[in-house]
C-alpha positions as CSV (number, residue, x, y, z in Angstrom):
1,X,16.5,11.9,33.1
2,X,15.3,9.0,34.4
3,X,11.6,10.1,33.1
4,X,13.3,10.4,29.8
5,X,14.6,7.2,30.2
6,X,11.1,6.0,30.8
7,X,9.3,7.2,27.8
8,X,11.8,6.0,25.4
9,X,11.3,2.7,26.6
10,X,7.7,2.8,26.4
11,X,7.6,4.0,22.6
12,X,9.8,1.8,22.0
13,X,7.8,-1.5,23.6
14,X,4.3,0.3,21.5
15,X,6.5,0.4,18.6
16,X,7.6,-3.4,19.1
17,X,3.6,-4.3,19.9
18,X,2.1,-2.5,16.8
19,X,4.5,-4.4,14.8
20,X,3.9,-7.7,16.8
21,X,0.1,-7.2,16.4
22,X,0.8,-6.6,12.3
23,X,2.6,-9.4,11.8
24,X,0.8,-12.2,13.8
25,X,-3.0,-10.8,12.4
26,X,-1.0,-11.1,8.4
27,X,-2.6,-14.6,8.5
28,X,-6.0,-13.8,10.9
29,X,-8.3,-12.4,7.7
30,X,-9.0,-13.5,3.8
31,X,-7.4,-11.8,0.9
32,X,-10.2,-9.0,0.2
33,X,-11.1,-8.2,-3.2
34,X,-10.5,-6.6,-5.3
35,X,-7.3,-5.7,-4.9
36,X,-5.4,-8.1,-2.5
37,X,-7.6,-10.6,-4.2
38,X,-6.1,-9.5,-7.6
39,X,-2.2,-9.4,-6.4
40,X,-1.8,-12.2,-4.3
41,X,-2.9,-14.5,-7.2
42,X,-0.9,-12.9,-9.4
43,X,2.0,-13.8,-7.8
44,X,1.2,-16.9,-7.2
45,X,0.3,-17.7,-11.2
46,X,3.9,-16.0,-11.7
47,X,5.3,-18.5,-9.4
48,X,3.4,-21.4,-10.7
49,X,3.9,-20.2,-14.6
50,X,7.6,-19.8,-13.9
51,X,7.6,-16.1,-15.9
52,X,9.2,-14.1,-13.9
53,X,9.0,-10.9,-16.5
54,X,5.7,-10.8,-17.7
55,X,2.9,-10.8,-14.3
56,X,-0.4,-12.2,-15.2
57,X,-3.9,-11.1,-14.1
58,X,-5.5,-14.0,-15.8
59,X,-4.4,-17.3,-17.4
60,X,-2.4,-15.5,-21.1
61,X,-3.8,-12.0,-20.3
62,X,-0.5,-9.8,-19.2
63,X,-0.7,-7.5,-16.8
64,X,0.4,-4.1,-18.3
65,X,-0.8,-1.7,-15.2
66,X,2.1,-2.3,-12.7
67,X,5.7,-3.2,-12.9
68,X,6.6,-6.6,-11.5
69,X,8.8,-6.0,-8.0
70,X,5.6,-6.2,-5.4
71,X,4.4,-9.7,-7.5
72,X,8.5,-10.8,-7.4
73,X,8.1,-10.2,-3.4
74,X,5.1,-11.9,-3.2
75,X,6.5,-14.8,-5.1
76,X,9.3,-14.9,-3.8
77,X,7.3,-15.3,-1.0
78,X,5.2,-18.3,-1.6
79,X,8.6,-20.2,-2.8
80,X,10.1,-19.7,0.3
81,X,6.8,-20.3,2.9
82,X,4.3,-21.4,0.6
83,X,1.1,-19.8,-0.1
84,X,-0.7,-18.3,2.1
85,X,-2.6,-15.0,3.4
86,X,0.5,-14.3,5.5
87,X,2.5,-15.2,3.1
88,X,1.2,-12.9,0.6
89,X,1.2,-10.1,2.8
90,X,4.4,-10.5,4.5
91,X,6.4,-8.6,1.6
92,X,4.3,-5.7,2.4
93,X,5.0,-5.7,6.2
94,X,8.8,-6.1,5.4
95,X,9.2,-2.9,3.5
96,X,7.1,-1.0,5.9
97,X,9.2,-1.9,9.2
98,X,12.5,-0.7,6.2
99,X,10.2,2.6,5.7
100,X,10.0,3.1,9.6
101,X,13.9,2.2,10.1
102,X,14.3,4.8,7.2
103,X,12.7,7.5,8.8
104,X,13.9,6.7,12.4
105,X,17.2,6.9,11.4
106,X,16.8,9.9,9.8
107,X,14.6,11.8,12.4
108,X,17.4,10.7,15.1
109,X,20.5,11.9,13.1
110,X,19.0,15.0,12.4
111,X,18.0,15.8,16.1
112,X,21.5,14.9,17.1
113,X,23.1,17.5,14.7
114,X,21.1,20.4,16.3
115,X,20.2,18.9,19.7
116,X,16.9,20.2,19.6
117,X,15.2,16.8,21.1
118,X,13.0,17.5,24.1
119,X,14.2,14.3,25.4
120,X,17.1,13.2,24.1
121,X,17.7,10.3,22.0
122,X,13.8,10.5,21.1
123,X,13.2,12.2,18.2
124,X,13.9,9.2,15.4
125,X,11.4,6.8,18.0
126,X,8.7,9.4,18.1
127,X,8.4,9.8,14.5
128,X,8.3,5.8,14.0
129,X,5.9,5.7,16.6
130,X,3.8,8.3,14.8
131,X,4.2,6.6,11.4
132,X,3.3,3.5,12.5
133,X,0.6,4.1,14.0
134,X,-1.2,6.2,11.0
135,X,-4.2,4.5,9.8
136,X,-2.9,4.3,6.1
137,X,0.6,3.3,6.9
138,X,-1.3,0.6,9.6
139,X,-3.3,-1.0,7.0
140,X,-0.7,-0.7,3.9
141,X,1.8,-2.8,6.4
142,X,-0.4,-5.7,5.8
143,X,-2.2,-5.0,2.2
144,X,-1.3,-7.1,-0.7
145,X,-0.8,-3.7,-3.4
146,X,1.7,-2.4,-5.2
147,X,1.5,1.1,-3.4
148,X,4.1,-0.3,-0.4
149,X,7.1,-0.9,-2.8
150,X,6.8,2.6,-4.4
151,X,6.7,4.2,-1.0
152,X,9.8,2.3,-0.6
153,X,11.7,4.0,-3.4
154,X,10.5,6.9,-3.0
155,X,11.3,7.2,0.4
156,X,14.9,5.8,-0.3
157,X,15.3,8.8,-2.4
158,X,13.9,11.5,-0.1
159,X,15.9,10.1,3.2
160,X,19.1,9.0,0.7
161,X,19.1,12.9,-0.7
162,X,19.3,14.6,2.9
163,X,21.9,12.3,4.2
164,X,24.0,12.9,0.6
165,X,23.7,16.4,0.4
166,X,23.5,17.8,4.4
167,X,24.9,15.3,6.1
168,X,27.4,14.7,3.2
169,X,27.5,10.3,3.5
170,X,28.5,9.3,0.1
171,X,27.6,5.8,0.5
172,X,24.0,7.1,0.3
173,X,24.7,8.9,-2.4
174,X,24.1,5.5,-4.5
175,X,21.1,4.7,-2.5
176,X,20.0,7.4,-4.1
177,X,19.6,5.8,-7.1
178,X,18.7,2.3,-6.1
179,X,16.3,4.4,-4.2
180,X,15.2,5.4,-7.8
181,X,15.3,1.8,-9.4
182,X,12.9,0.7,-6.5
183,X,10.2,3.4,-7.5
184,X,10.6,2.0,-11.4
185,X,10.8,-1.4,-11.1
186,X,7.6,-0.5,-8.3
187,X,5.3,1.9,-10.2
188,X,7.0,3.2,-12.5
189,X,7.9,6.9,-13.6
190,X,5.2,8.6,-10.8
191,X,7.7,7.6,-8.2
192,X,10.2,9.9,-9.7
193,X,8.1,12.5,-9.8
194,X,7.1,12.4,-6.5
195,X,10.4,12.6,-4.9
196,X,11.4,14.5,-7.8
197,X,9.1,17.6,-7.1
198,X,9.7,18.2,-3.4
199,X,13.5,17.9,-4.3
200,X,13.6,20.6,-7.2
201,X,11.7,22.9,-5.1
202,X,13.8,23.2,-2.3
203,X,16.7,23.2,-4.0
204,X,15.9,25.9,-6.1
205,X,14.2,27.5,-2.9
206,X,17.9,27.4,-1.3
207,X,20.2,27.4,-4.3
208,X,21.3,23.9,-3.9
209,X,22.4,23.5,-7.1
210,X,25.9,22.7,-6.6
211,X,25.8,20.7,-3.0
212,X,23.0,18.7,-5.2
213,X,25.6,17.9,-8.1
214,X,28.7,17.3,-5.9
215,X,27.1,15.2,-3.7
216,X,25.7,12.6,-5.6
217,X,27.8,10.6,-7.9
218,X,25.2,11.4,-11.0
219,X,26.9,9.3,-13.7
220,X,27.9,5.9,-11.9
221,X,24.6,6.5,-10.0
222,X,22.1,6.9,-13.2
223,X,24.4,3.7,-15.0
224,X,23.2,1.9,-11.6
225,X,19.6,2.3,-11.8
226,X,19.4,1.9,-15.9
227,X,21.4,-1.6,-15.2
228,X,18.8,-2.5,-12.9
229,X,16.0,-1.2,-14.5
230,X,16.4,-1.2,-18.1
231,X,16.9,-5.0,-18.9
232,X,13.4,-6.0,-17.4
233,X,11.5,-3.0,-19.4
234,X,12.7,-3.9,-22.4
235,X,11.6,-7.6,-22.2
236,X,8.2,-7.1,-21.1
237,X,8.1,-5.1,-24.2
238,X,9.6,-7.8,-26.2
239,X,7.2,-10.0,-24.6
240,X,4.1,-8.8,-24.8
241,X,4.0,-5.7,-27.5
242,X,2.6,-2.6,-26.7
243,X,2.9,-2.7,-23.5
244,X,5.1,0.7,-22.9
245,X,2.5,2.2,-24.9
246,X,-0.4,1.4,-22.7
247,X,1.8,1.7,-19.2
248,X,3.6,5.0,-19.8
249,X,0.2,6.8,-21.9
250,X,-2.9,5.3,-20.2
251,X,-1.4,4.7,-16.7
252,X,0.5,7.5,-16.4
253,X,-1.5,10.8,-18.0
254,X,-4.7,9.5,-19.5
255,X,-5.3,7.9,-15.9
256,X,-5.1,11.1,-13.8
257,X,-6.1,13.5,-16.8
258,X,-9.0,12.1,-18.0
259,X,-12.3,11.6,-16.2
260,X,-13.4,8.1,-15.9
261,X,-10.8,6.7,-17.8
262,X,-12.3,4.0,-20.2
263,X,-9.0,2.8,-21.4
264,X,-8.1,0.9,-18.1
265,X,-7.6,-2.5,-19.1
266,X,-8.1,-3.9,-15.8
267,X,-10.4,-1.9,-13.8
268,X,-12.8,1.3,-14.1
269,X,-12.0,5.0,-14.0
270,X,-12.5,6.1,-10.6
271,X,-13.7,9.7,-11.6
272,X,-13.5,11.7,-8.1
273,X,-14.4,15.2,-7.0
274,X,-11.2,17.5,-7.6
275,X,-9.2,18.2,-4.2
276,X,-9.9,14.6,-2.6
277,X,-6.7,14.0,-2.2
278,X,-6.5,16.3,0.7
279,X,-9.3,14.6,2.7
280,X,-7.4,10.9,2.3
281,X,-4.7,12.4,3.6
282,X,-6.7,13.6,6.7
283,X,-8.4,10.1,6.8
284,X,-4.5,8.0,6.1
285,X,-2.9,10.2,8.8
286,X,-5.6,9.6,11.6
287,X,-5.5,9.8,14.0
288,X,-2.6,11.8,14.0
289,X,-3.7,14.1,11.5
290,X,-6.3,15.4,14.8
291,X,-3.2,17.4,15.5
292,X,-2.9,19.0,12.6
293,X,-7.1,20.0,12.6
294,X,-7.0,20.9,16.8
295,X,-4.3,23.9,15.6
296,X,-7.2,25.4,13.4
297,X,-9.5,25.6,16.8
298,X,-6.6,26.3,19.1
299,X,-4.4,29.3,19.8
300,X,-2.1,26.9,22.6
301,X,-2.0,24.3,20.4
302,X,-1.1,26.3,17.0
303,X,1.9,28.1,19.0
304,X,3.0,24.7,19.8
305,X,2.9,23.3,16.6
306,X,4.4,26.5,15.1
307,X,7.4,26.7,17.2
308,X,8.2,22.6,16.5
309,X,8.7,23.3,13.0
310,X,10.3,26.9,12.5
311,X,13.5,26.2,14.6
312,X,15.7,24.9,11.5
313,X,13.7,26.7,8.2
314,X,15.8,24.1,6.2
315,X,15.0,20.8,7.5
316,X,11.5,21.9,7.8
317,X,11.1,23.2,4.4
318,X,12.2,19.6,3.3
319,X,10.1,18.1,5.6
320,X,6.8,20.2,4.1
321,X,7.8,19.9,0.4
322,X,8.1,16.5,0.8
323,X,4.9,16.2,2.4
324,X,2.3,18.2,0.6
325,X,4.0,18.2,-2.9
326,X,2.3,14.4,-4.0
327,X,-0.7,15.8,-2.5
328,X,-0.1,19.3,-4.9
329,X,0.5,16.8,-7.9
330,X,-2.4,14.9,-7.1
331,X,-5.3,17.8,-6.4
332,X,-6.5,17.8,-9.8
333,X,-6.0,14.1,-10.8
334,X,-9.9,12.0,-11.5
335,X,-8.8,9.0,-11.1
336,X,-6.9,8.5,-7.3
337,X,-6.9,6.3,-4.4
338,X,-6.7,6.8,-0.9
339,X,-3.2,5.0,-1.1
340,X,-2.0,7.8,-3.3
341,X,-1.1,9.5,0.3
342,X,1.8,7.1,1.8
343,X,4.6,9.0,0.2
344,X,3.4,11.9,2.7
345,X,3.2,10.0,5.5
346,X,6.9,10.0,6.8
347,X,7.4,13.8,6.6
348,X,4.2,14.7,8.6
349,X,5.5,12.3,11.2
350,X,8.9,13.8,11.1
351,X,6.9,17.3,11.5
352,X,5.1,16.3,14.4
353,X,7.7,14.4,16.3
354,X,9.2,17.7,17.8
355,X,5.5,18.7,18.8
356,X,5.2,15.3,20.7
357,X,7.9,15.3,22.2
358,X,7.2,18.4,23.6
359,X,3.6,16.9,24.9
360,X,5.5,13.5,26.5
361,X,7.3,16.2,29.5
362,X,3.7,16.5,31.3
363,X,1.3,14.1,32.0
364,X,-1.6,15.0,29.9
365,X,0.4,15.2,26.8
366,X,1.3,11.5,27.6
367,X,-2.0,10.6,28.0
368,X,-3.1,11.8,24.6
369,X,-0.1,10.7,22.7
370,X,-0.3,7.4,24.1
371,X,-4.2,7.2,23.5
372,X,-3.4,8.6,20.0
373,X,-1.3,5.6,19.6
374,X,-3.5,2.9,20.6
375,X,-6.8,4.0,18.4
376,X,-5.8,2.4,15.3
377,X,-4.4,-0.8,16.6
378,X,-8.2,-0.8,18.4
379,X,-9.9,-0.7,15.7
380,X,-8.2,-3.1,13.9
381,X,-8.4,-5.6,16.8
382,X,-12.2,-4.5,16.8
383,X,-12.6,-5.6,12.7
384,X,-10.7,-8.8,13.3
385,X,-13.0,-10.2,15.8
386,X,-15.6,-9.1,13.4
387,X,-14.7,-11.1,10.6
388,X,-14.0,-14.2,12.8
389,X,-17.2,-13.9,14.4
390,X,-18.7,-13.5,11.4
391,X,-16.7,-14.4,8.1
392,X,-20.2,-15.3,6.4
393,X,-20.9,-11.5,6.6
394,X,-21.5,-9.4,3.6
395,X,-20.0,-7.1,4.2
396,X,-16.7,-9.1,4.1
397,X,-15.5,-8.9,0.4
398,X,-13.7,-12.3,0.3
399,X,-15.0,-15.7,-1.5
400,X,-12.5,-17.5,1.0
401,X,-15.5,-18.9,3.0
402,X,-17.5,-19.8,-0.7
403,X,-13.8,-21.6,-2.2
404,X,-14.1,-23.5,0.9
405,X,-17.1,-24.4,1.3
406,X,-16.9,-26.1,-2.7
407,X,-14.1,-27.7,-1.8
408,X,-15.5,-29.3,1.1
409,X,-18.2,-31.2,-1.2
410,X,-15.8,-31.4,-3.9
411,X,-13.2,-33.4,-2.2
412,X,-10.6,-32.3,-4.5
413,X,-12.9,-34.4,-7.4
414,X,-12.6,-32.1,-11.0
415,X,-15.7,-30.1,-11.0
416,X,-16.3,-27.0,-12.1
417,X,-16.5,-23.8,-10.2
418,X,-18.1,-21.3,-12.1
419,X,-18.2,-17.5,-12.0
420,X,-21.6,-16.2,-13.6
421,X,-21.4,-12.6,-14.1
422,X,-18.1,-11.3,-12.3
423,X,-15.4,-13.6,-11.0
424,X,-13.6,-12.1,-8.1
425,X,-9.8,-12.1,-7.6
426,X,-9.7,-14.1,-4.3
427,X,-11.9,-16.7,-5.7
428,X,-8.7,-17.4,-8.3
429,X,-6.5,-17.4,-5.0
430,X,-8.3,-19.5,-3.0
431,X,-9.2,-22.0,-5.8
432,X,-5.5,-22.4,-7.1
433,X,-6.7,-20.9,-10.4
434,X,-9.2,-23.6,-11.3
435,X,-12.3,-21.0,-11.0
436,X,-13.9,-20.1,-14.3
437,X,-15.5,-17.1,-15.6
438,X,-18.4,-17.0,-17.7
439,X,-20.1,-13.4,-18.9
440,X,-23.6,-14.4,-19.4
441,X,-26.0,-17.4,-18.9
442,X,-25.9,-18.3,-22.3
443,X,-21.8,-19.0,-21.7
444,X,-23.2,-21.5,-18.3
445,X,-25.2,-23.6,-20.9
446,X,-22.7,-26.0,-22.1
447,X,-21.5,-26.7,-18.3
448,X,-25.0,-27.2,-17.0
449,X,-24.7,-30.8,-19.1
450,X,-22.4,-32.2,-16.1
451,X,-22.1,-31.7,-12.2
452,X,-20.9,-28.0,-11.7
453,X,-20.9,-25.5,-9.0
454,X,-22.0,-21.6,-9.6
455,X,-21.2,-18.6,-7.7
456,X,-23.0,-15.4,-8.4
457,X,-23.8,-12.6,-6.4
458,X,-26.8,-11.9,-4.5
459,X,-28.6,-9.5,-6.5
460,X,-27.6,-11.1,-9.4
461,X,-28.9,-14.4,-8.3
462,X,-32.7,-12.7,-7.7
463,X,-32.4,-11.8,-11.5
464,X,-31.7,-15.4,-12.7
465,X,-34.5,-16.9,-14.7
466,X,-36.7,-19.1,-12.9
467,X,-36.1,-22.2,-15.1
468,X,-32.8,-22.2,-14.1
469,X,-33.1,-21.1,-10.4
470,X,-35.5,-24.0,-10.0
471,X,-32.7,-26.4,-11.5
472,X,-30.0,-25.1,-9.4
473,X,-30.0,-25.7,-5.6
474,X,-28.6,-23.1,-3.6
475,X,-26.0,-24.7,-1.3
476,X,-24.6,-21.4,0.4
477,X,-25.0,-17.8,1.2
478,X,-21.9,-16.1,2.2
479,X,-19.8,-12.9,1.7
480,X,-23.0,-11.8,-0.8
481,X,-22.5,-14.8,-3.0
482,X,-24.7,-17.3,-3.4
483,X,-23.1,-21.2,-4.2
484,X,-25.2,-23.0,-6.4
485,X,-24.8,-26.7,-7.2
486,X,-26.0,-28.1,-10.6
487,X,-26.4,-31.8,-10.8
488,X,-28.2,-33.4,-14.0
């Protein structure tokens, strides 16, 4: 017992220190592009704009790809702490440490009901631990995207339908649905459909049907969610026109259905092999997913893992719908990102908690748990004293060190900063929105009449034409960008 007693309080202290070490670093590394580049500003031109329905990616250009709750948090944000790189990321880390409570309360309740904890009291701890220390769910606790607000609702969903239907807690019952609100007001429709899929499955699998229908208040519950979702979708329609067109169509079938999708307003089709869902969510559950790939290699180890999820066929039916059906939907989608995979994340670590507990009652299994645990939080420690030692590096894809270096010789004074070629998000961050954009060098000429400075990348900068390399002086080389000062 008093070994027990032990353990519990050293998860608990990794659990505390993993999210100690997230949220002191939120502040220790730039806004990389594109896409924390890309959402941090966007909620800070929705805080300085003072539209609150419409997000915008660029100065009168609406942003149709994503509902607004992630760029409300990071807003919200900024008003309250001012903006920052912590401050833009601190949303993010929020909802993750709700996502572990979520499961940890979940994992624990359901142990109790059964009593199947090899050390008592543990289960709900061990699968936070697990979670938290996935690579994906690591990195996604500090990321300025989208993706941590939808695993949010979905999650709310999954953990709110167990609780309503098993463990028969009405209040959840209404979660439920804010659960669902979450996912729309997040990403949309897709996080439906994630928790949506696992749900219909087993329930037809058991014959749920009429637990599912007493147990959740389905008419006060759906009124809910369409009060809190409704009134916003309907203005940004009202707002800017055809949008629902381009959000539900584009981003939601022609985006996963069609092979490097040329519709995307805001991007490029990322046209990938079919199946590579499966090795992100290897990659986003490492290094806890080494489990999962030692049971291929080893008879011990597969009769371990076996025998942690068979006990209760129900639970961990649940457990494994929820966990493989996103990656099911997902299989044959072109167009994915490794992020696609966070939904997943919480049942796997609910599947292996059994399994480690089991490995915590001798000392070897300790020792590889606990080493388990600290490789991601390692490597991240590693990265960040790579980009302090070197932020000029570039491979480092921030224009925080360029932004900062204008400014310095700027003093604030109105001139330019110009983006020849491709403007990247963070450079809009980090400049308050004064950077400009301009396509081609015949678009520079009319600011090469007055002092300016111009960014453009290193490769694109060996293609300039020597007339005007040999009237621009190259000030900086940073991050693959190349400062460049014009001064008639």
């Amino acid at each position: 017992m008093q070994q027990n007693a032990k353990i519990i309080k050293i998860i608990l202290a990794i659990i505390m220190a993993i999210a100690l070490l997230r949220l002191m670093s939120l502040g220790m590394y730039p806004l990389f592009d594109p896409t924390e580049g890309r959402y941090a500003e966007m909620g800070r031109k929705m805080l300085e704009l003072g539209n609150w329905v419409t997000p915008f990616i660029d100065y009168n250009v609406p942003f149709w790809a994503k509902p607004p709750l992630s760029f409300w948090l990071t807003a919200i944000s900024y008003k309250i702490f001012g903006v920052s790189e912590f401050t833009a990321r601190l949303p993010s880390f929020f909802v993750m440490c709700g996502i572990v409570w979520l499961v940890w309360g979940l994992a624990k309740d359901k142990a109790d009901t059964v009593n199947e904890s090899s050390i008592k009291g543990s289960d709900g701890l061990i699968a936070a631990l697990i979670l938290s220390s996935m690579g994906l769910f690591f990195y996604l606790a500090g990321g300025v995207m989208t993706d941590p607000s939808l695993a949010l609702g979905v999650i709310m969903i999954m953990v709110a339908f167990w609780r309503s239907v098993e463990f028969k807690q009405k209040l959840w019952g209404y979660i439920f649905f804010v659960g669902v609100a979450v996912a729309m007001l997040a990403k949309g429709p897709i996080g439906i459909v994630l928790a949506g899929m696992p749900i219909s499955l087993w329930v037809l699998n058991g014959n749920k049907w009429k637990e599912m229908w007493q147990s959740l208040p389905w008419i006060s519950g759906t009124l809910l969610a369409m009060v809190v979702v409704l009134p916003w979708y309907i203005m940004a329609e009202m707002r800017t026109p055809g949008f629902l067109h381009y959000y539900i169509v584009g981003e939601h079938f022609q985006r996963f259905l069609v092979k490097g999708w040329t519709g995307d307003l805001y991007g490029s089709g990322r046209a990938h092999t079919i199946g590579t869902i499966w090795l992100y969510a290897i990659l986003g559950m490492f290094p806890w997913s080494l489990l999962f790939i030692a049971s291929l290699f080893s008879g011990s180890m597969r009769k371990a893992l076996s025998s942690s999820i068979i006990p209760d066929n129900n639970w961990h039916s649940y457990l494994w719908l929820w966990a493989l059906m996103p990656l099911v939907f997902f299989t044959l989608s072109r167009n994915i990102l490794a992020t696609y995979v966070i939904t997943s994340l919480p049942a796997f670590a609910m599947l292996l908690a059994p399994l480690v507990a089991t490995m915590l009652q001798n000392r070897k299994g300790r020792a590889v748990t606990f080493m388990l645990t600290a490789i991601i939080p390692v490597i991240f420690v590693s990265a960040l004293i790579f980009v302090k030692i070197m932020p000029d590096s570039k491979f480092i894809p921030s224009q925080e060190s360029v932004v900062s270096t204008y400014k310095e010789l700027t003093q604030d004074k109105d001139v330019p900063l110009i983006y020849l070629g491709k403007r990247l998000y963070s450079a809009d961050f980090y400049s308050s929105g004064r950077a400009v954009k301009v396509i081609n060098i015949e678009d520079l000429q009319p600011y090469l009449n007055n002092e300016a400075f111009i960014v453009v990348g290193a490769s694109f900068y060996l293609k300039l034409p020597e007339e005007l390399k040999n009237r621009l002086v190259i000030v900086s080389e940073k991050n693959n960008s190349v400062l460049l000062h014009n001064k008639p």
